[in-house]
ZAMARGU-4260 file (C-alpha; in steps of 0.2 Angstrom, whole numbers, plus 5000, padded with zeros to 4 digits):
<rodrens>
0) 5066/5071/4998 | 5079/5058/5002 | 5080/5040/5007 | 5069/5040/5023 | 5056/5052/5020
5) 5038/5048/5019 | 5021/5054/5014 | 5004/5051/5016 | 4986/5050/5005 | 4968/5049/5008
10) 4954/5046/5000 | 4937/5039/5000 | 4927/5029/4985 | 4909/5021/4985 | 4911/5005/4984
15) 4894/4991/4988 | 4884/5007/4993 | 4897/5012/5008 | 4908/5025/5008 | 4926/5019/5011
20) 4939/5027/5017 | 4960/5024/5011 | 4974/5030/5020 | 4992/5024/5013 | 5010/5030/5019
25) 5024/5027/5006 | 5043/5028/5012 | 5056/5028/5000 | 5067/5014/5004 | 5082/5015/4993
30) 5085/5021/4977 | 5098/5014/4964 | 5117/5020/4963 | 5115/5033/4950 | 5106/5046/4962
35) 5124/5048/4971 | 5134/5048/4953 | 5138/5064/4942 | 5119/5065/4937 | 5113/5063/4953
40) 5096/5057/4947 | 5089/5040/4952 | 5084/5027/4939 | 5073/5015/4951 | 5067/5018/4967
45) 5062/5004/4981 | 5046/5011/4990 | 5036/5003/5008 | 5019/5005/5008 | 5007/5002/5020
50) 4986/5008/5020 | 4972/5004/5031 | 4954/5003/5023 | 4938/5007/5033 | 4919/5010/5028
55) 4915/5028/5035 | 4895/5024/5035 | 4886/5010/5046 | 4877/4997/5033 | 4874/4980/5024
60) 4890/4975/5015 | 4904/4966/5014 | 4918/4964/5027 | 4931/4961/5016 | 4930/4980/5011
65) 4941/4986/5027 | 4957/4980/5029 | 4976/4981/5032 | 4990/4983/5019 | 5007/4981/5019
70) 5021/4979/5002 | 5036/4984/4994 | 5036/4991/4974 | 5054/4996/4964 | 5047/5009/4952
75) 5059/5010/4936 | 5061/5031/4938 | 5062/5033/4917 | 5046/5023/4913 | 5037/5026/4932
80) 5021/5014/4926 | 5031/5001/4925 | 5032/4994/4944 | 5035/4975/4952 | 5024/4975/4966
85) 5020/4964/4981 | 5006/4965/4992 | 5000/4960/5008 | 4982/4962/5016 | 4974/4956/5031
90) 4958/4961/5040 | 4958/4973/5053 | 4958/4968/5070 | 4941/4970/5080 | 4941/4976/5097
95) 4932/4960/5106 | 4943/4951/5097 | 4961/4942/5104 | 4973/4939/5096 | 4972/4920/5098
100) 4957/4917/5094 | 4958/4929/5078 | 4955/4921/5059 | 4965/4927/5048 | 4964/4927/5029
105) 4977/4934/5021 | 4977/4940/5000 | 4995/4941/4993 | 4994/4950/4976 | 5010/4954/4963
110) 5008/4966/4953 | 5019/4967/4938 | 5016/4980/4923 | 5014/4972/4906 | 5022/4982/4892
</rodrens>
C-alpha cells in the first residue's frame, strides 16, 4: 500500500435505541522521509478521512446521530496510539432541503493522545 491508496470500514452500533450505521474511507496522504531511505520503513504517516453516519431503523431520537465527517490524523508509526487529529462534522443534507436555506452546525474536534 503506498501514498494514494485508500480503504474503507463499516459498521453499525446502537446508540439512543437506533441502529446507526458508519462508513469511513481513509487515504494515506503522505508518509515522512524515512519510507524512501535504506529502511524503507515510515516513522509517521498523514491520513484523510472522511465517514458518513446514518440511522438504519425509522424512530424517536436525536438528529444529531447522522452526519458528515471530514479530517486529517499524522499517526507516529512507532507508537500508532499516539495520533493528532482534527475533525470536522456537519449534518447531512436532506433532500427538501437547498442549499440556501440550509442550517448548518458544524462540531470541530482535535484529538491529541495524552501519554
Amino acid at each position: 500500500m503506498g501514498v494514494g491508496a485508500s480503504w474503507t470500514a463499516r459498521w453499525t452500533t446502537l446508540v439512543q435505541r437506533r441502529t446507526i450505521e458508519t462508513v469511513m474511507t481513509w487515504t494515506l496522504d503522505g508518509v515522512d522521509e524515512a519510507a524512501v531511505s535504506a529502511t524503507g520503513v515510515a516513522e509517521t504517516a498523514v491520513l484523510s478521512v472522511e465517514y458518513t453516519r446514518r440511522a438504519l431503523d425509522a424512530g424517536r431520537g436525536d438528529d444529531r446521530l447522522e452526519g458528515d465527517g471530514r479530517g486529517r490524523l499524522q499517526v507516529d508509526l512507532r507508537r500508532p496510539m499516539r495520533l493528532d487529529a482534527t475533525l470536522v462534522e456537519v449534518p447531512p443534507k436532506t433532500s427538501d432541503a437547498d442549499d440556501a436555506s440550509r442550517v448548518v452546525e458544524i462540531d470541530r474536534m482535535r484529538i491529541v493522545a495524552v501519554e
